[in-house]
Structures are given as C-alpha cells and as structure tokens.
Biopython code that builds the backbone (N, CA, C, O; Angstrom):
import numpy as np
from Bio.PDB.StructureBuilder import StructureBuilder

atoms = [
    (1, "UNK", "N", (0.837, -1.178, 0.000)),
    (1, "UNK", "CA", (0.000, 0.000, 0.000)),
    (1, "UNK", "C", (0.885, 1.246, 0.000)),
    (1, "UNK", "O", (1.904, 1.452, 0.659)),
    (2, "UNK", "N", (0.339, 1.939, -0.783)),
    (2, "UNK", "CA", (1.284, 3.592, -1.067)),
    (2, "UNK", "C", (0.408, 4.241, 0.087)),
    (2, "UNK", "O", (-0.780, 3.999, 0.300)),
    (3, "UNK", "N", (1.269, 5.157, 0.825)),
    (3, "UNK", "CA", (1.134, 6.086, 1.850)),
    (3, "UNK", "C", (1.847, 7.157, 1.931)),
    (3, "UNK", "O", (3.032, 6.930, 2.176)),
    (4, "UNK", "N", (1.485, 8.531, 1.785)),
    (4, "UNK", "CA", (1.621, 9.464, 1.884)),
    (4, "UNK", "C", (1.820, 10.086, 2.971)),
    (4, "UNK", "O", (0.787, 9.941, 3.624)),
    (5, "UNK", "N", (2.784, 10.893, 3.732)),
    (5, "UNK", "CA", (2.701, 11.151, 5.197)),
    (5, "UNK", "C", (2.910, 12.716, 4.976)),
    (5, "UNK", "O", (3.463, 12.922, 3.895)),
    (6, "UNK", "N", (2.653, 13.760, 5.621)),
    (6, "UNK", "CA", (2.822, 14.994, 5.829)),
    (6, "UNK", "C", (3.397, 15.667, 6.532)),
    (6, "UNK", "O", (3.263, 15.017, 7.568)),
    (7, "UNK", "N", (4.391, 17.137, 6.999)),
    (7, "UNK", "CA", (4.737, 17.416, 7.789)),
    (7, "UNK", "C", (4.526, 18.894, 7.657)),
    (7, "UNK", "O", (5.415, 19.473, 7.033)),
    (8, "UNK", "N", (3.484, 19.672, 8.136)),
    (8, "UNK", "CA", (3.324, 21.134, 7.525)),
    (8, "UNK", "C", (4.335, 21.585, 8.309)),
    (8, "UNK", "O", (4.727, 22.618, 7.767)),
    (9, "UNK", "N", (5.173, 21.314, 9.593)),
    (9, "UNK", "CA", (5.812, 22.479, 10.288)),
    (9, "UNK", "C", (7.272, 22.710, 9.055)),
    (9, "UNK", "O", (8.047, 23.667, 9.060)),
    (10, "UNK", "N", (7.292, 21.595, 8.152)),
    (10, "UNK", "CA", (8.427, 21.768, 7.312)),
    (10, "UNK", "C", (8.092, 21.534, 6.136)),
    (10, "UNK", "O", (8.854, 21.365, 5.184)),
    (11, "UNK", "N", (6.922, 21.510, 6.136)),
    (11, "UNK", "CA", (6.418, 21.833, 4.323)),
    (11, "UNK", "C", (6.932, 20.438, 3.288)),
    (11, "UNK", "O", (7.066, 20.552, 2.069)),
    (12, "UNK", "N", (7.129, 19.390, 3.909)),
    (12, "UNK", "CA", (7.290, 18.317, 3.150)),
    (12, "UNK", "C", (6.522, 17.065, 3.070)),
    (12, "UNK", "O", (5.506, 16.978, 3.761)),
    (13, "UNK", "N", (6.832, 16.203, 2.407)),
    (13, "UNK", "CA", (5.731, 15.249, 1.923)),
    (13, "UNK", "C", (6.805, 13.636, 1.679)),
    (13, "UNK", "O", (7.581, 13.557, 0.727)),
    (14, "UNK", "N", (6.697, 12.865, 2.370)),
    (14, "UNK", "CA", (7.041, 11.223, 1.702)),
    (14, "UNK", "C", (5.722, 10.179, 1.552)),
    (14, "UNK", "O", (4.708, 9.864, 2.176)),
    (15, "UNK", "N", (6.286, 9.923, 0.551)),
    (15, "UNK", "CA", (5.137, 8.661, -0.224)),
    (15, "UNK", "C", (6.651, 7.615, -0.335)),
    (15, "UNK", "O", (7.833, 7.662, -0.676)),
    (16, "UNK", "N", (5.471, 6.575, 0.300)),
    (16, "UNK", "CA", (6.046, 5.591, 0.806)),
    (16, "UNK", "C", (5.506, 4.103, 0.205)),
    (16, "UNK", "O", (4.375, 3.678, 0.440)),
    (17, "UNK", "N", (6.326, 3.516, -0.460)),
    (17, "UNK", "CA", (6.187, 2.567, -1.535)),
    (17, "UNK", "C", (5.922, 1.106, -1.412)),
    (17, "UNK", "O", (5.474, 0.246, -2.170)),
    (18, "UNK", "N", (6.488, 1.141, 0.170)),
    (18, "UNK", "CA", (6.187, -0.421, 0.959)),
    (18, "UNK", "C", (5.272, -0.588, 1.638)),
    (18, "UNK", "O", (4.889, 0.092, 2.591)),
    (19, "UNK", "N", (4.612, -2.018, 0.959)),
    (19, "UNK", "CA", (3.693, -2.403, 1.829)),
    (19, "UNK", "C", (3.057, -2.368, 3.584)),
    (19, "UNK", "O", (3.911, -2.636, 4.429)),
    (20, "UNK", "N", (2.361, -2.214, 3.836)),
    (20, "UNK", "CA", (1.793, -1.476, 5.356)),
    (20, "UNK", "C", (2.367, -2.468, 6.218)),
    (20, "UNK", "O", (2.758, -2.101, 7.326)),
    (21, "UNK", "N", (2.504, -3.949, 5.799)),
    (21, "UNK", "CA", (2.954, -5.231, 6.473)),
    (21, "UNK", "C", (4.493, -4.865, 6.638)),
    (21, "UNK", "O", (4.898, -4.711, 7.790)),
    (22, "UNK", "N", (5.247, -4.735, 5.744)),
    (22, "UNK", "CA", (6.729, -4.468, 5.711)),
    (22, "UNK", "C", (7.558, -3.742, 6.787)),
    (22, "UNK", "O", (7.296, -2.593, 7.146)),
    (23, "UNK", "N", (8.280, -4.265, 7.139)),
    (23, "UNK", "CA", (8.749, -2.708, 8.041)),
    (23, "UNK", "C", (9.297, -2.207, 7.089)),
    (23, "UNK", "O", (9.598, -2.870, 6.096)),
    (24, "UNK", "N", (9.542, -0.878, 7.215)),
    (24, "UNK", "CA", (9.785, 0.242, 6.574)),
    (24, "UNK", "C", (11.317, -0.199, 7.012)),
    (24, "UNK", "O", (11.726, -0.457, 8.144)),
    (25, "UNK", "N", (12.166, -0.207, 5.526)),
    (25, "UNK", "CA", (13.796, -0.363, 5.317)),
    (25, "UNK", "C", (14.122, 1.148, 5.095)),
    (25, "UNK", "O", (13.420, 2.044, 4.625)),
    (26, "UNK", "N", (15.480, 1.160, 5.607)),
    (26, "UNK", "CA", (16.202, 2.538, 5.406)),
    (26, "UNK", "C", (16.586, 2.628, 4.149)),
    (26, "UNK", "O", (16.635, 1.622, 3.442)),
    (27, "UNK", "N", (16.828, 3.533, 3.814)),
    (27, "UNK", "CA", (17.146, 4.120, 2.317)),
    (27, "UNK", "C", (19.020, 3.710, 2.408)),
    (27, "UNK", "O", (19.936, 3.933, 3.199)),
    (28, "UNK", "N", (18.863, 3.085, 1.239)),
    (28, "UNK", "CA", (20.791, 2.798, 0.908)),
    (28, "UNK", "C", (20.889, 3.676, 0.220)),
    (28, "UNK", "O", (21.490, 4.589, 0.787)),
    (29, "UNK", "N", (20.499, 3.992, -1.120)),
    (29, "UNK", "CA", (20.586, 5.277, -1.615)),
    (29, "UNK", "C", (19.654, 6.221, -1.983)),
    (29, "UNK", "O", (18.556, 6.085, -2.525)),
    (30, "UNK", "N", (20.365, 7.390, -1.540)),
    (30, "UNK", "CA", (19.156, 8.558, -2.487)),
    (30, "UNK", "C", (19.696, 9.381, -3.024)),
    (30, "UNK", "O", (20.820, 9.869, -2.905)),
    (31, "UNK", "N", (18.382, 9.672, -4.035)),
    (31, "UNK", "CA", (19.227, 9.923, -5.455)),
    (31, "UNK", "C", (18.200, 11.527, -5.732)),
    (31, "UNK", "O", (17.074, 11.579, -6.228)),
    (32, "UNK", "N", (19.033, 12.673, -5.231)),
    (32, "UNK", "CA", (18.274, 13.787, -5.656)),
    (32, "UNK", "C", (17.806, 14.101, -7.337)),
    (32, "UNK", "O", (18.479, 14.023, -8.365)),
    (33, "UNK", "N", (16.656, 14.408, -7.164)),
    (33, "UNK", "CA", (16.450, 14.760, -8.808)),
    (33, "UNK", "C", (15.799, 16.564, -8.683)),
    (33, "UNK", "O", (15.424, 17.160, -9.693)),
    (34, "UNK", "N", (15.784, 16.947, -7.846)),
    (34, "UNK", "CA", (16.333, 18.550, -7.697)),
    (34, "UNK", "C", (16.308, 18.798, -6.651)),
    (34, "UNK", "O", (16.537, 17.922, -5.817)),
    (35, "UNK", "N", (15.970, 20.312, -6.222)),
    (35, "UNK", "CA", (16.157, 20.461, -4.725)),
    (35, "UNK", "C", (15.201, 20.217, -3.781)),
    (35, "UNK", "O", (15.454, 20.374, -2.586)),
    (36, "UNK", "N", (13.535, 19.648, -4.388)),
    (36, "UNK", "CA", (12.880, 20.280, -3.547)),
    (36, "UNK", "C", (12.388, 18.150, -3.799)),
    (36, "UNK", "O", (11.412, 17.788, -3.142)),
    (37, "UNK", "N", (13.070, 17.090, -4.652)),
    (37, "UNK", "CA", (12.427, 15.927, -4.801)),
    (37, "UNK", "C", (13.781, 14.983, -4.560)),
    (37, "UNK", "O", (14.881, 15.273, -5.030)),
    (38, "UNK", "N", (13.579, 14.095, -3.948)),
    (38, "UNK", "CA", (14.636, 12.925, -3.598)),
    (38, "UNK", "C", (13.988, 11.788, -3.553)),
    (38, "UNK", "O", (12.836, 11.784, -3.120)),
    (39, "UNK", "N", (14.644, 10.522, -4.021)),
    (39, "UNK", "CA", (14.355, 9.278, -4.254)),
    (39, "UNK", "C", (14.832, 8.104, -3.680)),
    (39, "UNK", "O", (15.888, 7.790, -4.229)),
    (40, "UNK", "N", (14.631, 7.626, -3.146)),
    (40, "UNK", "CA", (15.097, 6.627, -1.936)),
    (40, "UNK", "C", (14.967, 4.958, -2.293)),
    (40, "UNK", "O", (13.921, 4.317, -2.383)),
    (41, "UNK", "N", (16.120, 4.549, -2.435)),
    (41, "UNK", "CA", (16.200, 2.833, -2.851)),
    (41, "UNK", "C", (16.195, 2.339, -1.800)),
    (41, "UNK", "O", (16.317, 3.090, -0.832)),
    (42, "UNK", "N", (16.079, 1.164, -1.624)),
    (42, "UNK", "CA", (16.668, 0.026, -1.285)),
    (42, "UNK", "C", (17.931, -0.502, -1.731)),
    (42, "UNK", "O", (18.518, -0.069, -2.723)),
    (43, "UNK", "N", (18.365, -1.468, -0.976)),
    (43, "UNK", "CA", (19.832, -1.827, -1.114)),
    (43, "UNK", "C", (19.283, -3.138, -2.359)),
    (43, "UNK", "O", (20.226, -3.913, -2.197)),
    (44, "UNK", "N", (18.734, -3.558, -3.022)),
    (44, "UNK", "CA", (18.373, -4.194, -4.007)),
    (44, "UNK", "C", (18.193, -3.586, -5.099)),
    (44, "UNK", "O", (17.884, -4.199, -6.121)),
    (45, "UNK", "N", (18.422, -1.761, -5.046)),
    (45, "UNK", "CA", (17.864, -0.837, -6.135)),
    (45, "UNK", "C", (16.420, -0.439, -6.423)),
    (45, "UNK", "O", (16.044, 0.370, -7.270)),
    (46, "UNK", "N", (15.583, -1.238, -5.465)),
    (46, "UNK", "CA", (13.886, -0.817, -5.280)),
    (46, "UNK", "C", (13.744, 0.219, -4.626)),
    (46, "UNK", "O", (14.080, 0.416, -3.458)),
    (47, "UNK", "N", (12.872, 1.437, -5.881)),
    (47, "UNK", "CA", (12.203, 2.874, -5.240)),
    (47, "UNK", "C", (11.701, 2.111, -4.402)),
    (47, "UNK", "O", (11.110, 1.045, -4.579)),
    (48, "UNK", "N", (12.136, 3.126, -2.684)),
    (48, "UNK", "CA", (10.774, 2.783, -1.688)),
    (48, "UNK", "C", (10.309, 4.022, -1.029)),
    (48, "UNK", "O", (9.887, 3.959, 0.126)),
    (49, "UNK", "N", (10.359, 5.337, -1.780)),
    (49, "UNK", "CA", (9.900, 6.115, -1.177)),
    (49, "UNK", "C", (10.887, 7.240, -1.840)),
    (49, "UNK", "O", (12.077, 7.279, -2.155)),
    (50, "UNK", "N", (9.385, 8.442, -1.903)),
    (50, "UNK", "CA", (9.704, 9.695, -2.671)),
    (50, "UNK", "C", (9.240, 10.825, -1.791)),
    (50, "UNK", "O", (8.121, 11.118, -1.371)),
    (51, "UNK", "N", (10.789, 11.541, -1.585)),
    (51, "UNK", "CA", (10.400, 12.894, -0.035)),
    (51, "UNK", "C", (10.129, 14.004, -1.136)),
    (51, "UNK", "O", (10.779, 14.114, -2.175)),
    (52, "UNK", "N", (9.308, 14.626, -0.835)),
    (52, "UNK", "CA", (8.981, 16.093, -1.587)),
    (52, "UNK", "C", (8.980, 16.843, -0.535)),
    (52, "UNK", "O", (8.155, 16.635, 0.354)),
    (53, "UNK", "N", (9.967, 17.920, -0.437)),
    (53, "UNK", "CA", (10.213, 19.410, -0.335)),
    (53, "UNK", "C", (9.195, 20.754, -0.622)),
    (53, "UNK", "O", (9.576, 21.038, -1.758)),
    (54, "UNK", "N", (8.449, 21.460, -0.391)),
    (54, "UNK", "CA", (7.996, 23.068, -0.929)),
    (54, "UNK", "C", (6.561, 22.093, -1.105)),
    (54, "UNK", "O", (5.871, 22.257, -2.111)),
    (55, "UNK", "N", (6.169, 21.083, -0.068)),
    (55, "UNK", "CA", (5.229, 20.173, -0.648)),
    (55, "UNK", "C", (3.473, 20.641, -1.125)),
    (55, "UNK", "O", (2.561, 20.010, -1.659)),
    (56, "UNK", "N", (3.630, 22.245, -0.541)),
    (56, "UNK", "CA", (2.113, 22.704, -0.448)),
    (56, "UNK", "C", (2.230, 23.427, -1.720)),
    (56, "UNK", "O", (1.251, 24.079, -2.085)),
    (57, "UNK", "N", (3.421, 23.403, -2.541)),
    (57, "UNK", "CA", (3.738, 24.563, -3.765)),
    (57, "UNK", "C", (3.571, 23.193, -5.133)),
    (57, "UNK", "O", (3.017, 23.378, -6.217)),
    (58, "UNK", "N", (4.286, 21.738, -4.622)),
    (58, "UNK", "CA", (4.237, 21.282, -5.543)),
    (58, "UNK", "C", (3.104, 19.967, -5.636)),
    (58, "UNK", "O", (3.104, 19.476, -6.765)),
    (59, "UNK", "N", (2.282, 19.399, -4.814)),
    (59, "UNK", "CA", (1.771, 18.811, -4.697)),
    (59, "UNK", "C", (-0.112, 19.307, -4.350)),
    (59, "UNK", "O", (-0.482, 20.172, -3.556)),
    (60, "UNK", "N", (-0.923, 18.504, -5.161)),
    (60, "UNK", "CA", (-2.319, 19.124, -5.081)),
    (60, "UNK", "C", (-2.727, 18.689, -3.637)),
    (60, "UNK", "O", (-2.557, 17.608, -3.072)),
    (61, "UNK", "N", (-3.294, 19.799, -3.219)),
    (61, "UNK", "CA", (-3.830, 20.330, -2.116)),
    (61, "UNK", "C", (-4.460, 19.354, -1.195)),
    (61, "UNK", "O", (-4.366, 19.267, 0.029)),
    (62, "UNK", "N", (-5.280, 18.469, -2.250)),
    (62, "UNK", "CA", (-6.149, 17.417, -1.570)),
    (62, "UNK", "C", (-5.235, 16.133, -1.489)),
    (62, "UNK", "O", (-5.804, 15.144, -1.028)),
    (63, "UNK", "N", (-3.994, 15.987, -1.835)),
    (63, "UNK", "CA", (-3.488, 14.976, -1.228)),
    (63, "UNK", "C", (-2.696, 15.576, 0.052)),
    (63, "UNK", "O", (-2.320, 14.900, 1.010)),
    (64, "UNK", "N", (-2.586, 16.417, -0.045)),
    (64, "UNK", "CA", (-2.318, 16.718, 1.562)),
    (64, "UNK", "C", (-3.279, 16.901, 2.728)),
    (64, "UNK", "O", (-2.959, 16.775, 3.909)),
    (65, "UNK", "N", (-4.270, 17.156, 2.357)),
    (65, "UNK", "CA", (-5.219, 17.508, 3.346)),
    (65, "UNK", "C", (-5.426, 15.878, 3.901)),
    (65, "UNK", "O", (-5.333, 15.646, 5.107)),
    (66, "UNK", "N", (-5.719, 14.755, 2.891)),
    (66, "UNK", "CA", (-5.319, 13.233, 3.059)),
    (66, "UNK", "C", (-4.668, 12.457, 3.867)),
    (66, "UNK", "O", (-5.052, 11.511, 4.555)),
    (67, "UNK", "N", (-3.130, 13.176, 3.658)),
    (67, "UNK", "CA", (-2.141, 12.510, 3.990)),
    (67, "UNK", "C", (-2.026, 12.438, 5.417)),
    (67, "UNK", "O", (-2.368, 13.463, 6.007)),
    (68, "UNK", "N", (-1.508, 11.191, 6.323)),
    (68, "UNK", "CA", (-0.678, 10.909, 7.356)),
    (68, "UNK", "C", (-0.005, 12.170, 8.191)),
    (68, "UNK", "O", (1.221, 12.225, 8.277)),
    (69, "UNK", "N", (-0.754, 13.081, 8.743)),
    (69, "UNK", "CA", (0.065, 14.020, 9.529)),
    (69, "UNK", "C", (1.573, 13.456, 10.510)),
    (69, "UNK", "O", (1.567, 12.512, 11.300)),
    (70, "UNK", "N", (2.496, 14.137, 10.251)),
    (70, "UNK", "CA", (3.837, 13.540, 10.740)),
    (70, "UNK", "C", (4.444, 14.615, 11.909)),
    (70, "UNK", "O", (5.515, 14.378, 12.469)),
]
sb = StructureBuilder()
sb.init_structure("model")
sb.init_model(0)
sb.init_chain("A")
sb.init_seg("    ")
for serial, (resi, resn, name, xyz) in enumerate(atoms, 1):
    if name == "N":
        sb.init_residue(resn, " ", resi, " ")
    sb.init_atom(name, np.array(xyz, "f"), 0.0, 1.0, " ", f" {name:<3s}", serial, name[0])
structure = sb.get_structure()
C-alpha cells in the first residue's frame, strides 16, 4: 500500500512505496532529482519512497489535506 505522510511544520511530503505489512527499510541510496524531490532505494535498487520538499507549492492540495500528519 502507497502512503503518503505529511509534515506542515516543514512543508514536506514522503510517499512511501512499501507495503503497510513491511517494516519500513532505510534508504541505501538517495538519489536527488532537484532540490525540492529525492528518491530513496533500497539496497536491491527498489524505489521505496519519494520525499517532496515546498510540498504545499508542488503537490495538489487534496493529497495533503489526506495525507498521514507527521
């Protein structure tokens, strides 16, 4: 299940790629693709999660209002 979590005191956003059963693995690598989006593998090379930055500028409104307060 994809999950979205929120953090307004810092204006960012992770969507989170692993299943709800899974524990959540740490990121081996991440791989910025600008300043405000980063991409997070697994040590197998599996996206497991995408942090967004400026998240109320780049992301529609109603998935935040949605999302997992953090």
């Amino acid at each position: 299940m994809i999950r979205l979590s929120f953090d307004g005191e810092v204006d960012a956003a992770y969507l989170s790629l692993q299943p709800m059963d899974v524990i959540q693995p740490s990121a081996a690598t991440t791989v910025t693709v600008d300043a405000d989006i980063s991409l997070d593998f697994d040590h197998k090379g599996r996206l497991i999660g995408i942090e967004v930055l400026a998240a109320t500028r780049r992301l529609h409104p109603a998935l935040l209002q949605d999302a997992a307060q953090i």
